[in-house]
C-alpha positions as CSV (number, residue, x, y, z in Angstrom):
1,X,99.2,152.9,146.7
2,X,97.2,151.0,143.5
3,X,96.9,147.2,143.3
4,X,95.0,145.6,140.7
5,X,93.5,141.6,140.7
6,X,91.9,140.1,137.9
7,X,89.1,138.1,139.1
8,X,88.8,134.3,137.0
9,X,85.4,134.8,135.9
10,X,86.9,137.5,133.5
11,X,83.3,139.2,133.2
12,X,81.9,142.3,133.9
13,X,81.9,143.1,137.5
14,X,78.9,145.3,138.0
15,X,78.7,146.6,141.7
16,X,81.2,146.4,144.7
17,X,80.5,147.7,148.3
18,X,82.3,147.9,152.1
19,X,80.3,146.7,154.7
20,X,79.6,150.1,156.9
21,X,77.6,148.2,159.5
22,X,80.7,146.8,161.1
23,X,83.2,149.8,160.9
24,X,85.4,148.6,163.3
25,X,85.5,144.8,163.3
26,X,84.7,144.2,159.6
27,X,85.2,147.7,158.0
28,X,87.7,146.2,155.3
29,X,85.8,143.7,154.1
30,X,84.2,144.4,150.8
31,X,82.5,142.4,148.0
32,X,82.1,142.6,144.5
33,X,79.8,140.6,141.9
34,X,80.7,139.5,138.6
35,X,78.6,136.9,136.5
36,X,77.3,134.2,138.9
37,X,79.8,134.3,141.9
38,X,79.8,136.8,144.6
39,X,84.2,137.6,146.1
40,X,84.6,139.1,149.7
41,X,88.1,140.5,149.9
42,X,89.8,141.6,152.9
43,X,91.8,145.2,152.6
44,X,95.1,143.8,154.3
45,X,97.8,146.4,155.3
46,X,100.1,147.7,152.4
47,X,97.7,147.3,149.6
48,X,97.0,143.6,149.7
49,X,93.9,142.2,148.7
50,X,92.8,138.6,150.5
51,X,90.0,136.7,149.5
52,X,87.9,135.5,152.4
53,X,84.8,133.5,150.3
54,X,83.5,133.0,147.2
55,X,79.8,132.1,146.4
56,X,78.8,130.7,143.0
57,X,75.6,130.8,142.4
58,X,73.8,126.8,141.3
59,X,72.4,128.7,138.0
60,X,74.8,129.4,135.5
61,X,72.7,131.9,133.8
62,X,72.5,133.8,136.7
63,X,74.4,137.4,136.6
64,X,74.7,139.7,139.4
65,X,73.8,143.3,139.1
66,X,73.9,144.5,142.9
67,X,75.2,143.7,146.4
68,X,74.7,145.3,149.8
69,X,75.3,144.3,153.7
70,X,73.2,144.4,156.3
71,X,73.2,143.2,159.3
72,X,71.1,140.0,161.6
73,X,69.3,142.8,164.0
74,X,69.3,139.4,166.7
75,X,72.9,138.2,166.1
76,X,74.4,140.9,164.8
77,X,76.3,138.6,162.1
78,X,76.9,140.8,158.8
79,X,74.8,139.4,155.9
80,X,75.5,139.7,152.2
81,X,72.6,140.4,150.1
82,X,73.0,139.6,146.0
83,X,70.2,140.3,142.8
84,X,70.9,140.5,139.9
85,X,69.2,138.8,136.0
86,X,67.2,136.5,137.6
87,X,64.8,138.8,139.6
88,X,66.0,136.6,143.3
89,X,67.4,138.4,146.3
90,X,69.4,136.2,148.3
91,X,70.9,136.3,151.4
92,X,74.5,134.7,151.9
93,X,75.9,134.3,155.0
94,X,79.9,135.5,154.5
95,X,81.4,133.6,157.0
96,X,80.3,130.5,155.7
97,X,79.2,130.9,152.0
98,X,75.8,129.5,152.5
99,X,72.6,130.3,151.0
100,X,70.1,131.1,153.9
101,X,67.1,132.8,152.1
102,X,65.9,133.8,148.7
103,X,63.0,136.3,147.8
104,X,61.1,136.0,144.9
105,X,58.4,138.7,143.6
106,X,59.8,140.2,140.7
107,X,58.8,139.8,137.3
108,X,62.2,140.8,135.9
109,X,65.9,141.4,136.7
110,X,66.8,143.9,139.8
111,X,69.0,146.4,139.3
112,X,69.6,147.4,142.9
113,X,69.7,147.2,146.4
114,X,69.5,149.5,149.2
115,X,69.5,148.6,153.5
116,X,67.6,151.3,155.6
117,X,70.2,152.8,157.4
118,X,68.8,152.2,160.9
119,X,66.2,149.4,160.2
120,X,68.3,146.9,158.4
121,X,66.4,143.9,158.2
122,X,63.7,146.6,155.8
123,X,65.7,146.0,152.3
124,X,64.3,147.5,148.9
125,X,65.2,146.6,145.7
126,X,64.7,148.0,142.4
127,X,63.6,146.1,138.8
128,X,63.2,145.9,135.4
129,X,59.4,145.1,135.8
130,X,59.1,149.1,136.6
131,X,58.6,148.7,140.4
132,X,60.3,148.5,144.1
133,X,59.9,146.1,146.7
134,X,60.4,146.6,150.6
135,X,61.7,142.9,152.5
136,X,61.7,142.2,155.8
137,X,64.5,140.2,155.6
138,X,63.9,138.7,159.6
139,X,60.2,137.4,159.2
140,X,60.9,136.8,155.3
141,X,58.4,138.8,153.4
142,X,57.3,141.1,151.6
143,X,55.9,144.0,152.8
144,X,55.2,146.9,150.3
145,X,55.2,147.4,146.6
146,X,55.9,150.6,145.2
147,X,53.9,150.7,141.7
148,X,51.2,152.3,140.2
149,X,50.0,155.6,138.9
150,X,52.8,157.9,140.1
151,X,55.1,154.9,139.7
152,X,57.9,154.7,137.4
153,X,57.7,153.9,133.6
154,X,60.4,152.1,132.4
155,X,63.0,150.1,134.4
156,X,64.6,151.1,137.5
157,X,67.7,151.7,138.2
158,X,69.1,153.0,141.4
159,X,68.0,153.5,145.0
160,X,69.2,155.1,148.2
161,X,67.6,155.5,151.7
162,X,67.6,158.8,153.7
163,X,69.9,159.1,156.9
164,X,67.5,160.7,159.6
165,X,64.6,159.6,161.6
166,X,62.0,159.8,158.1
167,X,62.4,157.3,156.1
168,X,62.4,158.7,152.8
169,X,63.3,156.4,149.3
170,X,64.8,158.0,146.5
171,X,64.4,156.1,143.3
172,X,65.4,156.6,139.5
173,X,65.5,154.8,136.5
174,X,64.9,155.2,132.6
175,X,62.3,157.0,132.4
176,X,64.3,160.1,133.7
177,X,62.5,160.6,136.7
178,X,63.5,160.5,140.5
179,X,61.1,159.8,143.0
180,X,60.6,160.3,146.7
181,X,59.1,157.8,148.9
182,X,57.8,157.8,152.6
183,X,57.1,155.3,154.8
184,X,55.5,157.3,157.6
185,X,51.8,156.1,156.6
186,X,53.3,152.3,156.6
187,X,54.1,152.3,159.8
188,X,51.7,150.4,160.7
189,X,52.5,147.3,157.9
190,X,56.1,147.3,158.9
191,X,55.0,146.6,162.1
192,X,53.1,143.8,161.8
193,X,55.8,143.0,159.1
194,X,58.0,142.7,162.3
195,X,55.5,140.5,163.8
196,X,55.1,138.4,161.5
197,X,55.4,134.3,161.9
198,X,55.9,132.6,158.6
199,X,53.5,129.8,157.5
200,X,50.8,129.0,155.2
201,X,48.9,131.6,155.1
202,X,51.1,135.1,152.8
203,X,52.0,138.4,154.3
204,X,49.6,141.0,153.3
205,X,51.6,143.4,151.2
206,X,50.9,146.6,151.5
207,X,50.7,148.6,148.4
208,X,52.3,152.0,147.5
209,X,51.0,154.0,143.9
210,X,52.1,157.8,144.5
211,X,55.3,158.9,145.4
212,X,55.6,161.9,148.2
213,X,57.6,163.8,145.4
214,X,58.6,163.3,141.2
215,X,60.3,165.3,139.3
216,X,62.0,164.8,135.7
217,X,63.4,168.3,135.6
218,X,66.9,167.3,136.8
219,X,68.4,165.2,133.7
220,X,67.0,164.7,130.2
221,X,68.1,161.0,130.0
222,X,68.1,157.8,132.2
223,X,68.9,158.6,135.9
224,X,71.8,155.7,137.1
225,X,72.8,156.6,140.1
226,X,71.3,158.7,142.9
227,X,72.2,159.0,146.6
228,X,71.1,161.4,149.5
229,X,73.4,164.2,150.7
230,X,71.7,165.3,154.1
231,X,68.5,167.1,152.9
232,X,69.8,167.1,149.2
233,X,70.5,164.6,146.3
234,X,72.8,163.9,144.2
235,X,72.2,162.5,140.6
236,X,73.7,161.3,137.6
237,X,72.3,160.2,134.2
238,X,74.5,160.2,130.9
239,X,75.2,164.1,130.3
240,X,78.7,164.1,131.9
241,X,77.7,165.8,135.7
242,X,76.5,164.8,139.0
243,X,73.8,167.0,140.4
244,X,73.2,168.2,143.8
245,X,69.6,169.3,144.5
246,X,66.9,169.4,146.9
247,X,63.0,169.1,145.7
248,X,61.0,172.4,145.9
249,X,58.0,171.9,148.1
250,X,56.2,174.9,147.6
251,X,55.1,173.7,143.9
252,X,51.6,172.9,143.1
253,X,52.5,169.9,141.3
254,X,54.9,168.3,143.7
255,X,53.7,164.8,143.5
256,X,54.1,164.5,139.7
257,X,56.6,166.9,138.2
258,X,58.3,169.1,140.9
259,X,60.4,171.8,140.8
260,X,63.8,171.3,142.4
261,X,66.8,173.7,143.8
262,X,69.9,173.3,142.4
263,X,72.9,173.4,144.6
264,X,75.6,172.5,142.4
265,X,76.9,170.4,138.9
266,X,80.3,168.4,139.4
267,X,81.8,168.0,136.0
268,X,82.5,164.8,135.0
269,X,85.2,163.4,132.6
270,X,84.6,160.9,130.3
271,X,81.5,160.0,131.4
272,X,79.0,161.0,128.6
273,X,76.8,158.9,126.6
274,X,77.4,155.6,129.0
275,X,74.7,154.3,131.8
276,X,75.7,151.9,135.0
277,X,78.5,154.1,135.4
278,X,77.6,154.5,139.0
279,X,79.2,156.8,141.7
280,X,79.4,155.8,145.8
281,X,80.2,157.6,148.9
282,X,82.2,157.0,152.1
283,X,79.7,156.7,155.1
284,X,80.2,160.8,156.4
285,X,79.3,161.6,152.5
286,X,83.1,163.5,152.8
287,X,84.7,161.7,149.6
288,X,82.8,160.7,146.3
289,X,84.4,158.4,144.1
290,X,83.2,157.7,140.2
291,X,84.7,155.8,137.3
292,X,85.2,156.2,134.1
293,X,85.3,155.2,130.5
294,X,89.0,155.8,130.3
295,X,89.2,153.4,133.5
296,X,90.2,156.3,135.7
297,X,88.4,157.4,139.1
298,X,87.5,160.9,139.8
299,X,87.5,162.0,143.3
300,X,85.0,164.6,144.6
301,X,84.5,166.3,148.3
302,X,80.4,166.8,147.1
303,X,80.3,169.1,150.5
304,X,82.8,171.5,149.5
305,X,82.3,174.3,146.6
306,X,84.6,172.4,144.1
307,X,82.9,171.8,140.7
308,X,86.1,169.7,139.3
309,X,87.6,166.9,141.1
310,X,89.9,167.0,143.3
311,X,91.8,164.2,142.3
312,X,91.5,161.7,139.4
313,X,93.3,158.0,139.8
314,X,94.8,156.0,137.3
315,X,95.5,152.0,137.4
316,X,98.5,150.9,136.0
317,X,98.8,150.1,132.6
318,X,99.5,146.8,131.0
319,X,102.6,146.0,129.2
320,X,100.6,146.6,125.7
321,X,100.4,150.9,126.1
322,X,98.3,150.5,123.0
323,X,95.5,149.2,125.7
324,X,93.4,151.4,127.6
325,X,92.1,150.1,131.3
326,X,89.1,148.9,131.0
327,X,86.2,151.3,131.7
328,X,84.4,151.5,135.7
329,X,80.9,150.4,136.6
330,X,81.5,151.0,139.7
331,X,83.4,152.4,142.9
332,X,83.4,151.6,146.3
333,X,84.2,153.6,149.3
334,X,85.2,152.2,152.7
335,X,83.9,153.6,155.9
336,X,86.5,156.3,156.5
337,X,87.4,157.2,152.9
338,X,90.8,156.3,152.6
339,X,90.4,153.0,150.3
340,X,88.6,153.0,147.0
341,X,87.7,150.3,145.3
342,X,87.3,150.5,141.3
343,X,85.3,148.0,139.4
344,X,86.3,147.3,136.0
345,X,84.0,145.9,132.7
346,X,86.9,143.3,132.1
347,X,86.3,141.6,135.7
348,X,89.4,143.9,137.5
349,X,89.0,145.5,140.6
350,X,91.5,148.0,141.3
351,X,92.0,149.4,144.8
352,X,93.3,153.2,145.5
353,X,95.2,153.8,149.2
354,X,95.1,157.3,150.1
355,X,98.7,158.2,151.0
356,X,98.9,160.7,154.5
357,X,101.1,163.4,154.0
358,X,105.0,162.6,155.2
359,X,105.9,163.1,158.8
360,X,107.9,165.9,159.5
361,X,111.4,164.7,160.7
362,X,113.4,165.5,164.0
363,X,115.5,168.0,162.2
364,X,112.5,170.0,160.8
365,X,110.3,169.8,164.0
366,X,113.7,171.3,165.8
367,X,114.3,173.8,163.2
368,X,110.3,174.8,163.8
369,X,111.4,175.3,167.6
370,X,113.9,177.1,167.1
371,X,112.1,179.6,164.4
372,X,109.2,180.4,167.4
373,X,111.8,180.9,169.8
374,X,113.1,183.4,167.7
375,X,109.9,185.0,166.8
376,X,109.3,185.6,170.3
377,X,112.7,187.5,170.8
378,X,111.6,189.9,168.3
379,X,113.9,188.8,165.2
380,X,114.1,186.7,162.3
381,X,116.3,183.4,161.9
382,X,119.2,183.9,159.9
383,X,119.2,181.4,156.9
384,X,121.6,179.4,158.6
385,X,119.8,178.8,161.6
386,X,116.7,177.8,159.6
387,X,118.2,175.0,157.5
388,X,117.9,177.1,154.2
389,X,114.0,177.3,154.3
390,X,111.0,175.1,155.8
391,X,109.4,172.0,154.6
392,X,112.5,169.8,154.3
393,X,111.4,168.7,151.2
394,X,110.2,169.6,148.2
395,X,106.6,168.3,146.2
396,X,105.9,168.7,142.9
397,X,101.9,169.8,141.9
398,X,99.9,169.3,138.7
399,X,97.2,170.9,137.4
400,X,93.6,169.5,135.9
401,X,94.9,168.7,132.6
402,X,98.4,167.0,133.2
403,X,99.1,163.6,133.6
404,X,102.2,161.4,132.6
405,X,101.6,159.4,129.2
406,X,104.2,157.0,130.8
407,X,103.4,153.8,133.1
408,X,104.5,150.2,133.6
409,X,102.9,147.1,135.4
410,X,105.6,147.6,138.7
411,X,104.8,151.2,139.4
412,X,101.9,153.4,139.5
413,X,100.8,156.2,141.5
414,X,97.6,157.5,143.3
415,X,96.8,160.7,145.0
416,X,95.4,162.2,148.6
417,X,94.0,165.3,149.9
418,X,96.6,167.1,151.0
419,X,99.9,167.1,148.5
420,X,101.6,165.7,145.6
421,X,104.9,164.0,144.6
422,X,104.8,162.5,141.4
423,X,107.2,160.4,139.6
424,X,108.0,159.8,136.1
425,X,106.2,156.3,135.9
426,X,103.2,157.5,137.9
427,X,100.2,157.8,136.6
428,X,97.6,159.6,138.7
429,X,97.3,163.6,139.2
430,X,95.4,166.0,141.6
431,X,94.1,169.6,142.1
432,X,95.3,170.5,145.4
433,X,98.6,168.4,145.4
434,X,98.9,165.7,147.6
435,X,101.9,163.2,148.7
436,X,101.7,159.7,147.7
437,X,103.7,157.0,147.1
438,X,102.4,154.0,144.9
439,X,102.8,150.2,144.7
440,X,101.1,148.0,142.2
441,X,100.2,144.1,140.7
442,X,98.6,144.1,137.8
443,X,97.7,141.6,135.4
444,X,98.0,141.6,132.0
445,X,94.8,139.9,130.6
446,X,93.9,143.9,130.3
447,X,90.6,143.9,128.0
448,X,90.0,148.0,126.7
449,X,87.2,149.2,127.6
């Protein structure tokens, strides 16, 4: 199921995420940010989308590049974290809207944002000015700076935080490298970060210059995306694949230029020569999601042995066939996998359902019954008895390159894991054939991309 909203702004929305702190209670909330305002949206049964706020920044020149949850570690309440041109990370509260804090450090624009995945009041962001920051977002400060003589060279770009008890950092950016930070000889800063009162006097930040591990042996190009995969990475820069590695520890040279083990390259389409085309992942790391220029999704499962993906999703098109959707900055995936959320340069967001496979029906679970009972007597079922064959009904597959050149603005299509039915309006296709039925909106203010 595909429906498709065109936010009013109409400008670029850069970054969209599901809150995965509150699974359960607010699992299908997500946000997106486009220009000065941040949107929450509800995921409502049967492909609805329902806007629950909207925060507009007071600066009109403001322009959102990033937005995260995270979570009050006293209240529990979900907090919404924005950054974007201005070099500010704010914290919204999304029940109400409100402004309730705003850090200030950086010299220039951040890029991203990244919650620890245990510790969320610890936030780090990413910048223009070459450097990360760590917040404590409960005692407002900052805490460490990550800059120096093994820091990066150029702007960067993306950050993600290790799942585990070690607290490792992975950062990238335009200088093509990807760096590896710990935190085990902070400990002691972000504990007194913890204890911290504000009041006159500033928190002594603490001050990071050499990364645990470097490397620039992975992609030729600006890094825009990386993310951790258990013990191993995955990357992306402008060359058309994803990789999945893991440093090499037993080089000489691991804190500067490390050698790494390559696990695997996904093969991208229609993804070369364009940056902030970024990728995200459902919280179990199961389903990868990543736009394109083309406006389509590509669908990976990083953890199986799959190079290609196993599904790519198309939004419908506009009225004007001449048009192509607009191209995808980014994706998000809720906490389970079965939504995606595709965010589009013209200020669109598309959302993807993933369609469970079609019940079996009384007749077919009877004729099932009555084909083991017969197995156990020692003979076949005669055609009769068996209905004429098994399934009860038929599905239609395609392969990697097909996908129908026809579409309207009522009907669309997208794909799931396990089969395919396709119709002659549909638009999306998959490897390993999967059932799906499809419902749409769309606008029409369709900018190509």
């Amino acid at each position: 199921m595909i429906t498709r909203l065109l936010e009013g702004h109409k400008q670029p929305i850069y970054c969209g995420a599901f809150n995965h702190f509150h699974p359960k209670l607010l699992g299908d909330l997500f946000a997106t940010v486009g220009g000065n305002r941040a949107t929450i949206y509800r995921c409502q049964p049967g492909g609805e989308l329902q806007v629950v706020q909207v925060y507009a920044n007071n600066d009109p020149s403001e322009e959102f590049y990033a937005v995260a949850w995270s979570v009050d570690a006293a209240t529990g309440a979900p907090l919404l974290l924005l950054a974007g041109k201005n070099g500010l990370l704010l914290v919204v509260n999304p029940l109400t809207g409100a402004l309730e804090t705003c850090f200030e450090g950086h010299g220039l624009a951040i890029n991203d944002i990244a919650v620890h995945p245990t510790r969320p009041q610890l936030v780090a962001t990413a910048s223009r000015d070459q450097s990360l920051r760590l917040w404590n977002l409960r005692t407002r400060c900052c805490v460490l700076v990550f800059q120096g003589d093994g820091g990066h060279r150029n702007e960067v770009l993306t950050l993600s935080w290790k799942q585990g008890p070690h607290s490792l950092l992975a950062s990238a950016g335009m200088d093509n490298h990807i760096k590896l930070w710990s935190l085990e000889q902070q400990e002691r800063v972000l504990a007194a970060s913890d204890e911290w009162r504000p009041g006159p006097r500033v928190f002594p930040t603490g001050l990071v210059t050499m990364p645990t591990f470097s490397t620039e042996r992975v992609h030729w190009n600006y890094v825009d995306c990386v993310r951790w995969l258990g013990d191993y990475i995955l990357s992306k820069s402008v060359d058309n694949t994803i990789a999945i590695w893991r440093p090499d520890a037993s080089t000489a040279q691991h804190s500067r230029d490390g050698d790494v083990q390559l696990l695997q390259v996904l093969q991208l389409e229609d993804c070369a020569q364009v940056w902030w085309l970024r990728f995200s992942l459902n919280y179990r790391c199961t389903t990868l999601a990543i736009g394109t220029k083309k406006g389509r999704v590509l669908v990976f499962d990083p953890q199986s042995a799959q190079p290609h993906p196993k599904a790519r999703l198309r939004p419908c098109r506009s009225q004007n066939k001449e048009q192509r959707a607009p191209l995808v900055r980014q994706t998000a995936v809720s906490y389970d996998g079965s939504i995606i959320i595709a965010c589009h340069e013209d200020g669109s967001i598309t959302r993807y359902d993933r369609c469970d496979p079609r019940p079996e029906s009384a007749a077919t679970t009877k004729q099932g019954q009555q084909h083991q009972q017969h197995q156990q007597r020692g003979r076949q079922p005669s055609s009769a008895e068996n209905g004429g064959g098994r399934g009860g009904s038929s599905s239609s597959s395609s392969d990697d390159s097909s996908s129908s050149d026809s579409s309207s603005s009522s009907s669309s299509s997208s794909s799931s894991d396990d089969s395919s039915s396709s119709s002659d309006d549909s638009s999306s296709s998959s490897d390993d054939s999967s059932s799906s039925s499809s419902s749409s909106s769309s606008s029409s203010e369709d900018e190509q991309g």
